[in-house]
C-alpha positions in Angstrom: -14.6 6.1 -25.1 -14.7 2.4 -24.1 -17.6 0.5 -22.5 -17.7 -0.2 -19.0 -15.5 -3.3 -18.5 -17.7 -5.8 -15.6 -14.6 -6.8 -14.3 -14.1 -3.5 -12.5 -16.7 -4.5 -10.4 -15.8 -7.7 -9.2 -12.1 -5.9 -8.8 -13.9 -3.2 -6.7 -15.9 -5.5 -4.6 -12.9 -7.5 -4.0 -10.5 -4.4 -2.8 -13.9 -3.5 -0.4 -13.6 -6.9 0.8 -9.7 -6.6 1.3 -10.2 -3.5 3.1 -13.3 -4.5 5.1 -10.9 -7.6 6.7 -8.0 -5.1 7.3 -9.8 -2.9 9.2 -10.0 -5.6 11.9 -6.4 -4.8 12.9 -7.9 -1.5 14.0 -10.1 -3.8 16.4 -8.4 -6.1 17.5 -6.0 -4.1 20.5 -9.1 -2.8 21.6 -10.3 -6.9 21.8 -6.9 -7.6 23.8 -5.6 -4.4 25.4 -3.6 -6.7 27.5 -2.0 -8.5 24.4 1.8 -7.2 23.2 1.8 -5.2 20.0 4.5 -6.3 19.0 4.3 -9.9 19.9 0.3 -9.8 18.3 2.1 -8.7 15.1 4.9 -11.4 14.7 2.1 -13.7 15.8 -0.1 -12.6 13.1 2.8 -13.1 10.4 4.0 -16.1 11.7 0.4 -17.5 11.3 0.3 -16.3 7.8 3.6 -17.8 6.8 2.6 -21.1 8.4 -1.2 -21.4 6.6 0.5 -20.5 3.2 3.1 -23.0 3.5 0.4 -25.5 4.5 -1.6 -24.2 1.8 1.5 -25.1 -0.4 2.7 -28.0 0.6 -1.3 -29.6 0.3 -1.5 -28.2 -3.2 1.7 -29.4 -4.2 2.9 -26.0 -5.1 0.2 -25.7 -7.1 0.8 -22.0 -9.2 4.4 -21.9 -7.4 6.2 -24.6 -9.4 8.3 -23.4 -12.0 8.7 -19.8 -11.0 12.0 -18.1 -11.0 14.3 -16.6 -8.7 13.3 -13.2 -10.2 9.7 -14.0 -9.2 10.5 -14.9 -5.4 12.5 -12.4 -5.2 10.2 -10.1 -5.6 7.5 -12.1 -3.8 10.1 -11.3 -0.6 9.9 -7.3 -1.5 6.7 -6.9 -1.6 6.6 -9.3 2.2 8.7 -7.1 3.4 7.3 -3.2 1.9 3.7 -4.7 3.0 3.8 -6.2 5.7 7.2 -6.8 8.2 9.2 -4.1 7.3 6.1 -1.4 7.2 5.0 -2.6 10.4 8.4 -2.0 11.8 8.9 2.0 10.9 5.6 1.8 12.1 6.1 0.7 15.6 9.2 2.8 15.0 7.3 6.1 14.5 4.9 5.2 17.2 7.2 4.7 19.4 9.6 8.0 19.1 6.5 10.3 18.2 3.4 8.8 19.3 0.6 7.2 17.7 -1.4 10.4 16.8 1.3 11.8 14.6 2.4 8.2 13.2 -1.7 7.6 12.4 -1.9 11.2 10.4 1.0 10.1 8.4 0.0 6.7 7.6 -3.9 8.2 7.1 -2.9 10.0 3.8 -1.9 5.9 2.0 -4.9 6.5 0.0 -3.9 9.7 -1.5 -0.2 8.8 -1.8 -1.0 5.3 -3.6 -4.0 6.8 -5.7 -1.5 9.6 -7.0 1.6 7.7 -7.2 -0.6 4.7 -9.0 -1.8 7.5 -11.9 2.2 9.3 -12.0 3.4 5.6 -12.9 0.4 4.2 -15.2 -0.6 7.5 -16.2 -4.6 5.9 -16.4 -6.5 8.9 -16.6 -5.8 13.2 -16.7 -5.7 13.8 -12.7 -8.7 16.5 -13.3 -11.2 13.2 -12.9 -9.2 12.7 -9.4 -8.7 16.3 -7.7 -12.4 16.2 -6.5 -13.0 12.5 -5.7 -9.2 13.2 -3.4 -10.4 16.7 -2.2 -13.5 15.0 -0.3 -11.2 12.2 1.0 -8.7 15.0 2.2 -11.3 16.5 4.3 -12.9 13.7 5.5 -9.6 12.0 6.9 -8.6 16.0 8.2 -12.4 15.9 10.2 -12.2 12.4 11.5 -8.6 12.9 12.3 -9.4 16.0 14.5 -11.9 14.7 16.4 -10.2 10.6 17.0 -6.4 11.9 17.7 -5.4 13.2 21.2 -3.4 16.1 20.1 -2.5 16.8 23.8 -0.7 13.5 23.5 0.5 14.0 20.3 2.3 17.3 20.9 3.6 16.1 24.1 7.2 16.7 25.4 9.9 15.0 23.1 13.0 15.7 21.8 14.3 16.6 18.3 16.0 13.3 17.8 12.5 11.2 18.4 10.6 13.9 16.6 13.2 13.5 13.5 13.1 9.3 14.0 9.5 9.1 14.5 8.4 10.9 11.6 11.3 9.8 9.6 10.2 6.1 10.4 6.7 7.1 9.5 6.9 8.3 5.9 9.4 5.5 5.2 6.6 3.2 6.4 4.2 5.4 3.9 6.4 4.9 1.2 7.1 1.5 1.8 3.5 0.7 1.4 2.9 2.6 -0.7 5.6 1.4 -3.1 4.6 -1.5 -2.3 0.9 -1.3 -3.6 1.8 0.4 -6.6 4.2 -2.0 -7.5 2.4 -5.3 -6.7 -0.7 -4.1 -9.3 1.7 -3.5 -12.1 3.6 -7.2 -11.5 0.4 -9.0 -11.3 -0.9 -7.1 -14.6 2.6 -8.3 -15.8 2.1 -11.8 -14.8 -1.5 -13.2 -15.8 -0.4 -16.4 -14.7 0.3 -16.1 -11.4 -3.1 -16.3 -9.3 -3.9 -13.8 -6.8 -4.1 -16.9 -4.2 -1.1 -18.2 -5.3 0.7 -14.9 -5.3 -0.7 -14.5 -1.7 0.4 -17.8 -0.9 4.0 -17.0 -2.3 4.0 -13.9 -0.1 3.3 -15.8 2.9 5.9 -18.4 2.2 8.5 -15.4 2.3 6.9 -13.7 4.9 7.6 -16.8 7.1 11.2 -16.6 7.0 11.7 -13.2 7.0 9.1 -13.7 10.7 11.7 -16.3 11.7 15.0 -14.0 11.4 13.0 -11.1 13.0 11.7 -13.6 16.1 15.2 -13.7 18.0 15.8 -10.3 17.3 12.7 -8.6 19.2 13.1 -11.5 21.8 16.7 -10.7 22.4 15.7 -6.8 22.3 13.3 -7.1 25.2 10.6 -5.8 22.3 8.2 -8.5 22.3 6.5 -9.7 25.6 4.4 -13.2 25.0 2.6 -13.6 28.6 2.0 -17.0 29.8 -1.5 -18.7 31.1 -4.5 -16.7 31.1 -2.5 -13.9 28.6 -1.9 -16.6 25.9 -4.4 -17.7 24.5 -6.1 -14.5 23.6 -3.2 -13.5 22.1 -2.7 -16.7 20.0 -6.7 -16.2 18.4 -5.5 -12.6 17.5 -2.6 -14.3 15.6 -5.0 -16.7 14.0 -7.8 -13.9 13.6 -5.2 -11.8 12.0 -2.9 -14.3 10.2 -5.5 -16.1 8.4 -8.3 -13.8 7.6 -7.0 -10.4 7.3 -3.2 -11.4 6.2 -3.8 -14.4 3.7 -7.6 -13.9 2.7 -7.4 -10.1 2.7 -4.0 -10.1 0.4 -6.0 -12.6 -2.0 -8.9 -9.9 -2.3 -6.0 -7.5 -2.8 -4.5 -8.9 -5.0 -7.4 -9.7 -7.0 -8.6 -6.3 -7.0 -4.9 -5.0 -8.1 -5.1 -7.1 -11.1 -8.5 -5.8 -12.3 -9.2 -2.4 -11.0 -6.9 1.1 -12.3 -4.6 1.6 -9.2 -5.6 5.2 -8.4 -9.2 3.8 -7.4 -7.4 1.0 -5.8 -5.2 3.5 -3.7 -8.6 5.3 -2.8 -10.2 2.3 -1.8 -7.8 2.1 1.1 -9.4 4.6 3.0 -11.8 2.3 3.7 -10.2 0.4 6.3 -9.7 3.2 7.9 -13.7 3.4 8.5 -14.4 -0.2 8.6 -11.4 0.3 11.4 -13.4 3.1 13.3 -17.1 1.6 12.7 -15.9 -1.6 14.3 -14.5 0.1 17.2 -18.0 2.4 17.7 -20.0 -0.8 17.2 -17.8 -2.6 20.6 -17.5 0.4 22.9 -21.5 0.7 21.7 -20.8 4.9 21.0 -22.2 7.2 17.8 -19.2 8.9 16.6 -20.0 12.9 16.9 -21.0 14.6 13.6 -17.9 15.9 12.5 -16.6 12.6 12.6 -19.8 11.6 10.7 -19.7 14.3 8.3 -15.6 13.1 7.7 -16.8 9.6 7.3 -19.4 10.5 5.1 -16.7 12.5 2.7 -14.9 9.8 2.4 -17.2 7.4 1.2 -18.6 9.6 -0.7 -15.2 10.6 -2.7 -14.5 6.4 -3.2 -18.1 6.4 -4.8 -17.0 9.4 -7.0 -13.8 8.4 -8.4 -14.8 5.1 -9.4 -18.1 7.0 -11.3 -16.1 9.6 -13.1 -13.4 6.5 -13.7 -15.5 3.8 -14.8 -15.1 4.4 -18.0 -11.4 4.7 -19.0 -9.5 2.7 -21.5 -6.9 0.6 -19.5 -3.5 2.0 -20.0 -1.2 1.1 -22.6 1.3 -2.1 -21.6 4.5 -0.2 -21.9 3.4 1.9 -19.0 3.4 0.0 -17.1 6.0 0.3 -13.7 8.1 -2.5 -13.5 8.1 -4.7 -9.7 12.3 -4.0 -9.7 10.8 0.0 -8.9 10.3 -0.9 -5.7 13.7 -0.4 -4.7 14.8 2.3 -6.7 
């Protein structure tokens, strides 16, 4: 059995931090129910494409200079399984089924990266995981029961927008979830790439991929920007959003893919979920009723136990390692 390795816990803290930064995309529609989702999300992109090319361009491509094709290549995968093209089957599931459906499907992200994360790197036996994931199950079933409107959710639709909506959902799961997966194995592949500069890189791609999708919302009627009193607001969401939780909270990501066993990584998702909700309560100045407590306090509860009955493990064996290319297969 090996000793505890310290930088678990600066890889820990950092995916908390990641997480704690993402949850303020939960808040910020509440901040500006008046803002355009859509338009509030392209903002938010096109904000983090423009600070990392500024970040680029004032380092000199510093970390990005002499990289291959393979390497951007990839760096324009993972923009689009993380953020663009996730958001899109998002929208896309909230649109044809409704948010409460879409939100149940994209709740399970811990589960389905912390399981996928130990099928590819095989890290530990999944015994040390069933109970740590069993608490989370529960907790995200209780807060889900009492925070969706199932009225809503099981409202009159078709079969076609039942069958698109969820369709558009998983594929959004299983984007990002592909997408977190393979991101922790390329940066364990690729010491020398910085978790800023890979962030950076990221950014870079997200910007033109932000650029083709502009004229195609516009031109779709799906984006409305507003004008006066309308804009602003929703240009400090894009900045709020752009800078801190796309750029700062991918660097924390990525930091904490590097260092921490992807199955606790996966788990520590679920905590954007409550950061989400806690921020919320903490602006609409609520207490969230005890089942909703008792959910939130599962979930901590099973983070806190999968990293204890994980600490410990050997890291996994190079050849295990899933190659980046995976995400598309």
């Amino acid at each position: 059995m090996s000793t505890p390795n310290p930088s678990i816990l600066v890889g820990v803290l950092s995916g908390v931090g990641a997480n704690l930064l993402w949850g303020l995309a939960f808040l910020m529609p509440v901040l500006l129910p008046d803002s355009d989702s859509v338009a509030l999300a392209l903002g938010r992109y096109l904000v983090y494409g423009l600070v990392s090319v500024g970040i680029a361009l004032a380092t000199r491509g510093a970390g990005m200079r002499g990289l291959d094709r393979g390497v951007w290549l990839t760096a324009a995968l993972f923009a689009f399984a993380g953020h663009l093209g996730y958001y899109f089957f998002l929208v896309q599931g909230i649109t044809h089924t409704g948010a409460p459906i879409t939100t149940v499907i994209i709740g399970t992200l811990p589960v389905t990266v912390a399981v996928t994360g130990n099928l590819v790197r095989r890290e530990f036996p999944f015994s040390r995981l069933l109970l740590p994931l069993g608490f989370i199950v529960v907790g995200l079933v209780l807060v889900n029961l009492v925070e969706v409107d199932w009225d809503t959710a099981l409202g009159d639709r078709s079969g076609l927008n039942w069958v698109i909506g969820i369709g558009s959902a998983l594929v959004a799961l299983a984007l990002w979830t592909s997408y977190a997966v393979a991101n922790a194995s390329f940066l364990r592949r690729h010491p020398e790439i910085s978790p800023t500069g890979w962030s950076t890189l990221m950014g870079v791609c997200t910007l033109g991929l932000s650029l083709l999708a502009l004229p195609v919302a516009a031109l779709s009627g799906g984006v409305r920007v507003g004008s006066g009193d309308a804009l602003l607001p929703l240009v400090a969401g894009s900045v709020v959003l752009g800078v801190l939780v796309s750029w700062v909270g991918t660097v924390l990501w990525n930091r904490s893919s590097g260092l921490v066993p992807i199955s606790i990584a996966g788990q520590l998702v679920v905590i954007q979920v409550v950061a989400g909700l806690v921020y919320v309560f903490a602006w609409d100045g609520r207490v969230p009723p005890l089942p909703e407590l008792a959910g939130i306090a599962l979930i901590i509860g099973g983070v806190l136990l999968a990293i204890q009955r994980t600490r410990r493990t050997a890291p996994p064996k190079e050849g295990s390692l899933v190659d980046e290319a995976e995400l598309t297969s």
